[in-house]
C-alpha positions in Angstrom: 1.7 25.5 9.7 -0.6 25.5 12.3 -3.7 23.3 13.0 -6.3 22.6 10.2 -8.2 25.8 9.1 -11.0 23.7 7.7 -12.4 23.2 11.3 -13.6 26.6 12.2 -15.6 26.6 8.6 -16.9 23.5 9.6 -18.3 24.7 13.3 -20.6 27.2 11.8 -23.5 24.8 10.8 -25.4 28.3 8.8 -22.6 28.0 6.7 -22.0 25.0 3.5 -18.2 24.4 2.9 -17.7 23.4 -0.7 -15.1 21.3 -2.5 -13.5 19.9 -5.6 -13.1 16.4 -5.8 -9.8 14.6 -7.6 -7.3 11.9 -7.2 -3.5 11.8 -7.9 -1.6 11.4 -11.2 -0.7 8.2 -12.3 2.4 7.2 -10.4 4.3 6.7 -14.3 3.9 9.7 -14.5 7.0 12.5 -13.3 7.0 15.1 -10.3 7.3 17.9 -12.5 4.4 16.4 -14.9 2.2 16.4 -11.2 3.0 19.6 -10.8 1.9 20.6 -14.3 -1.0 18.6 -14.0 -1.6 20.3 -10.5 -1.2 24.0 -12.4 -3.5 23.1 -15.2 -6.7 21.8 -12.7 -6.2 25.0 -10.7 -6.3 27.1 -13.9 -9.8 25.3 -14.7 -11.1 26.1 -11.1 -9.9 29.7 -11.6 -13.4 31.2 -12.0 -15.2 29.5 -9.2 -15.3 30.0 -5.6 -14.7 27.0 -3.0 -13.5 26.2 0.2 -10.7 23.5 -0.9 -9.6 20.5 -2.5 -10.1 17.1 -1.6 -7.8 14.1 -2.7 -8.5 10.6 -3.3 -6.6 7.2 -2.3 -7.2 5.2 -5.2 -7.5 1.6 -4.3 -7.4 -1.4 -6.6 -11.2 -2.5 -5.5 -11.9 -5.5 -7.8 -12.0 -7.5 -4.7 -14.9 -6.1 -3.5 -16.9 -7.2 -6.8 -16.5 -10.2 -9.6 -17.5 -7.9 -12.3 -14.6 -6.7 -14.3 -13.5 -3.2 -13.8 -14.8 -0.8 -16.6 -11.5 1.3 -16.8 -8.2 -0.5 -15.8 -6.5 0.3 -12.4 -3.5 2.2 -12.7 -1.5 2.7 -9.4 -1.2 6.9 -8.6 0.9 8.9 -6.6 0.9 9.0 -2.7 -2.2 11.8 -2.4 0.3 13.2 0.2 2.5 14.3 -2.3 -0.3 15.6 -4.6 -2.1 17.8 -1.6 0.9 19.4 -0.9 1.5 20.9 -4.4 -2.2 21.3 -4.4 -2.3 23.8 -0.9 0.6 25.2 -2.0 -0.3 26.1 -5.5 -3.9 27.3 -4.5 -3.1 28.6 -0.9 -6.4 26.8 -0.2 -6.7 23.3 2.3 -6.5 19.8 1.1 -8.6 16.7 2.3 -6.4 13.8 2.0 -7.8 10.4 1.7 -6.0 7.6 2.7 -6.7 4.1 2.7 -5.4 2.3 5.7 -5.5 -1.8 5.2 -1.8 -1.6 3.4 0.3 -1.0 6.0 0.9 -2.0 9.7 0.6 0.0 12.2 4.1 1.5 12.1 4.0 2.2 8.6 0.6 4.1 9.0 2.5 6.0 12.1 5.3 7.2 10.0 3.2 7.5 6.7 1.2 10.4 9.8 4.6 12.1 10.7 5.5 12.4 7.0 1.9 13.4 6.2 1.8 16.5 8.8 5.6 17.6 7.9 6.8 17.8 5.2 3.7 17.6 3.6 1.5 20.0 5.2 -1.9 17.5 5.9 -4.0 18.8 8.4 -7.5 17.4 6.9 -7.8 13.6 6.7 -10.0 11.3 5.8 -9.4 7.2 6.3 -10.4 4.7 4.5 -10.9 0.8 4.8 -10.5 -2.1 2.9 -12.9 -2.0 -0.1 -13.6 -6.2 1.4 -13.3 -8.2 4.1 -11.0 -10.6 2.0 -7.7 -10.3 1.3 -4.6 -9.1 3.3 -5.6 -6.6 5.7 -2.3 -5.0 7.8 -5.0 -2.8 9.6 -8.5 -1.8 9.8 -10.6 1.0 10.3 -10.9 1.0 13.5 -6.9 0.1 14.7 -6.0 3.1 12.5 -8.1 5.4 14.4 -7.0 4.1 17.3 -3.6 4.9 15.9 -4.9 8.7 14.7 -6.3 9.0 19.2 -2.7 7.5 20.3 -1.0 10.2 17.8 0.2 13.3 19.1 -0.5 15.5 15.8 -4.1 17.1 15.7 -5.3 16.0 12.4 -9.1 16.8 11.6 -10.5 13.6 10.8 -13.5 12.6 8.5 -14.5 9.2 7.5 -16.6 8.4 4.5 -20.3 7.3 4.8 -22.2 5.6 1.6 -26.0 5.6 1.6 -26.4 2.4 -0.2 -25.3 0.7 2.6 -28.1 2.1 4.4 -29.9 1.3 1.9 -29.0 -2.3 1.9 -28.4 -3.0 6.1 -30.3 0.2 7.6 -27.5 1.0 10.0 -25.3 3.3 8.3 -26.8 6.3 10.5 -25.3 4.0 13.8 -22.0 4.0 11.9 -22.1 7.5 11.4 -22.2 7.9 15.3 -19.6 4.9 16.3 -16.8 6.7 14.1 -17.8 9.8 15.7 -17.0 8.4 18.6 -14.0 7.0 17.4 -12.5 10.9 16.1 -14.5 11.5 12.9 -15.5 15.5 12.9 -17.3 15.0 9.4 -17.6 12.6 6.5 -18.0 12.8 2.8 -20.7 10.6 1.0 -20.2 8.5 -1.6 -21.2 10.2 -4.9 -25.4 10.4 -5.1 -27.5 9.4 -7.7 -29.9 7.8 -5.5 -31.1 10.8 -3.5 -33.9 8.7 -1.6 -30.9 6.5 0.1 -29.2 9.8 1.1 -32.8 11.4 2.5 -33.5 8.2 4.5 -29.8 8.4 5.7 -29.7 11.5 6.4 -33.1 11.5 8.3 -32.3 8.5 10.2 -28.8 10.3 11.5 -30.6 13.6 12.5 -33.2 11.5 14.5 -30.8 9.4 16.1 -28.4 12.3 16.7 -31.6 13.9 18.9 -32.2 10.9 20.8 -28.9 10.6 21.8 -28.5 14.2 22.7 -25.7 14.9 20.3 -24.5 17.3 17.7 -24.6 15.9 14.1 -21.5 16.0 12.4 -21.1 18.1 8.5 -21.8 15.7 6.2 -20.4 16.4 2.0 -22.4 15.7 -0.1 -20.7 14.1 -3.5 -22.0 14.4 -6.8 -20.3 13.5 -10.3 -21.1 14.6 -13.6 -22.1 11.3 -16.0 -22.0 11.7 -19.9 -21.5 8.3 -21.0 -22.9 4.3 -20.9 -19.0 3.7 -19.7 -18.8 6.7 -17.0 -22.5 5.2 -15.8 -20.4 1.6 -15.8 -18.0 2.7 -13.9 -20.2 4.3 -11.2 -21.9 1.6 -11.2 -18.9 -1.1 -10.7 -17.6 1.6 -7.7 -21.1 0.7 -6.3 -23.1 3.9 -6.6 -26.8 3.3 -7.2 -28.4 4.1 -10.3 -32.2 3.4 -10.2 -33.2 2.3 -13.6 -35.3 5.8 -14.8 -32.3 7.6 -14.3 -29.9 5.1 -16.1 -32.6 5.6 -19.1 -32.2 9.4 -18.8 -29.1 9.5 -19.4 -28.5 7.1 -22.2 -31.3 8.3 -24.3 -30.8 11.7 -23.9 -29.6 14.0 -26.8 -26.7 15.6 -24.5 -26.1 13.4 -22.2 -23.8 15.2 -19.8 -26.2 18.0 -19.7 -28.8 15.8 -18.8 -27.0 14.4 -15.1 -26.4 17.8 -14.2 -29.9 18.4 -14.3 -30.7 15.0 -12.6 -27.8 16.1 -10.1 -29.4 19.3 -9.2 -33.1 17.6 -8.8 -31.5 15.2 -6.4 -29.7 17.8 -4.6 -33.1 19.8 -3.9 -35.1 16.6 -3.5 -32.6 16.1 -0.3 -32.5 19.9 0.7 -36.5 19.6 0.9 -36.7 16.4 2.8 -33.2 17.6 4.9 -32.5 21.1 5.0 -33.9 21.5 8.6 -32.9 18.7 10.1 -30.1 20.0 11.3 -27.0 18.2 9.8 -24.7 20.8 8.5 -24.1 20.3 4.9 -21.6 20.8 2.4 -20.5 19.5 -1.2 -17.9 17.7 -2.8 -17.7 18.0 -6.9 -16.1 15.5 -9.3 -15.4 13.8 -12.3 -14.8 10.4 -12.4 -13.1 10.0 -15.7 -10.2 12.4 -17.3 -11.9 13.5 -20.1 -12.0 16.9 -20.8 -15.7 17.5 -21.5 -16.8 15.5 -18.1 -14.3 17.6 -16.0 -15.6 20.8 -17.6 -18.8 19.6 -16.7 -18.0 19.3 -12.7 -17.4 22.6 -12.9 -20.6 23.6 -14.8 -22.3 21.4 -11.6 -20.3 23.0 -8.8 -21.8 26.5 -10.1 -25.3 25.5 -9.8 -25.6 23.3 -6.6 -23.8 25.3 -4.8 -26.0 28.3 -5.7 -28.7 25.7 -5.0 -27.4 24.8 -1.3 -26.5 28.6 -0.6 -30.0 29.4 -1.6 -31.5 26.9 0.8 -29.3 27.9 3.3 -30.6 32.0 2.9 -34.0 30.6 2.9 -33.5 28.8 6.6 -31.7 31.4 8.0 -34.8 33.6 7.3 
C-alpha cells in the first residue's frame, strides 16, 4: 500500500472531508469479537457517505483533573490493530490516534514500523500527555521529531482544543508551531462551545495571513449528548458546556434530539463567522458512550452537518 490517500482529499480546500469518530474495543475483549464489533459499526454506517474512519488512543486521563471519572477507564486495544480491520473491512482510510508519553523513543520507532506494515497506517495523529505530571517517556514534540527522523511518509495531524484558546489565547500559535513541526491537519476537540472554535479559528486564519502561510484543514468534532451522565462525561474530558446549553439539554423532552439541534446551530454559527476565512474544513462524528440510541444518533448528526457544511461550501464556491 502506497502513501496515504487521505492527502490529495485534503489539498482541495473547496472540498470538506468527513469522518466517523470511534475508539477500540476493550482489550478483554477477543480478536474475533473486534472483528465482529468492527462488522457491526460498518453495517450502521452502511447508509451514509464519508471519507473514513478515525480511531482514538484512549488514555487513562484522571491525572489531568481531581474530579472522579464519570464512566470507569477500561484499557482498549492497540487502535493499530482496530484500523487495520477497519480499512480493510470498509476499503476506506483510517486516522489513527496515538498517544505518545508511554513509551521511549525506541518503542515509539518500532510501534511506527509495526504501524505502516503490517498494519496498513498511513494517517496519524499524535497525542500528548493528558498532564504535565506523571511519567512522561516522551513528549509531543520528541515524537515528532521521531515521525521527521523516520523514513516512512505518514500524514500527520495533531489535535487542537479551542478551550485552551479560550483559557491562554495562543492555541492559534500552536496550531502554526506543530505545523512546523509535520502536522498537515488537526482534529478539534468535540464543540459545544462554538464561540471558542470562531475565535480560534479567526485568530489562525489571521495569523496564517500575516505570516504568509497556507492554513492547514482543520475537523471539526461534534458528539451527540442525550444524557446528565454523557454531559458529565464531556464535561470531565474538558469540553465546554456554557450553562444555557447544559439547561437545554436536561430539560428537554428528547434530549438527544435536542444536541443535534444545538450541534447544527453551532456548526452554522461557525460556518457564518468562518466559512471564508479560508481554513479548509472538514468533520469528525461521534459518540462518546456505547449506547445504542447515542450511536444511532451520531449518525442522525453526520447526515445533517454535513449537508449543512456541503451547503456552505456550494454557497462560497458561487
Amino acid at each position: 500500500m502506497s502513501d496515504s490517500r487521505l492527502k490529495q482529499k485534503f489539498a482541495d480546500p473547496s472540498r470538506g472531508v468527513y469522518f466517523i469518530g470511534t475508539t477500540p474495543p476493550k482489550s478483554s475483549v477477543s480478536m474475533a469479537q473486534v472483528s465482529d464489533i468492527g462488522d457491526k459499526l460498518l453495517e450502521r454506517l452502511g447508509k451514509i457517505d464519508y471519507d473514513g474512519l478515525i480511531v482514538y488512543d484512549i488514555q487513562d486521563e484522571s491525572s489531568r483533573t481531581d474530579r472522579p471519572r464519570p464512566f470507569p477507564f477500561m484499557n482498549t486495544h492497540d487502535p493499530r490493530d482496530y484500523s487495520a480491520i477497519l480499512r480493510e473491512k470498509s476499503g476506506r482510510p483510517v486516522i489513527t490516534y496515538k498517544s505518545v508519553s508511554q513509551r521511549s523513543r525506541e518503542e515509539f520507532d518500532e510501534w511506527l514500523d509495526r504501524a505502516w506494515c503490517p498494519h496498513g497506517v498511513r494517517d496519524l495523529v499524535l497525542v500528548g500527555s493528558p498532564s504535565s505530571d506523571g511519567d512522561i517517556k516522551l513528549t509531543l514534540p520528541q515524537a515528532y521529531i521521531s515521525m521527521q527522523e523516520h523514513s516512512l511518509n505518514f500524514n500527520l495531524g495533531g489535535v487542537t482544543i479551542a478551550e485552551r484558546h479560550a483559557n491562554k489565547g495562543n492555541e492559534h500559535l500552536r496550531l502554526i508551531e506543530k505545523s512546523a513541526q509535520g502536522c498537515e491537519f488537526f482534529v478539534s476537540q468535540a464543540v459545544y462551545n462554538p464561540q471558542a472554535t470562531i475565535d480560534l479559528l479567526s485568530s489562525y486564519a489571521r495569523e496564517c495571513k500575516e505570516r504568509d502561510l497556507t492554513p492547514k484543514r482543520i475537523i471539526l468534532t461534534f458528539t451527540p449528548c442525550g444524557s446528565a451522565k454523557t454531559l458529565e462525561f464531556m464535561e470531565w474530558l474538558g469540553i465546554s458546556v456554557p450553562q444555557a446549553t447544559r439547561h437545554r439539554i436536561l430539560d428537554a423532552h428528547n434530549p438527544l434530539g435536542e444536541s443535534i439541534r444545538i450541534c447544527r446551530n453551532n456548526l452554522d454559527q461557525i460556518l457564518e463567522a468562518c466559512g471564508d476565512l479560508g481554513i479548509p474544513l472538514g468533520l469528525n462524528i461521534e459518540s462518546l458512550t456505547n449506547r445504542k440510541e447515542e450511536i444511532d444518533a451520531a449518525i442522525r448528526l453526520y447526515k445533517l452537518l454535513k449537508a449543512t457544511l456541503d451547503l456552505k461550501l456550494a454557497e462560497l464556491a458561487l
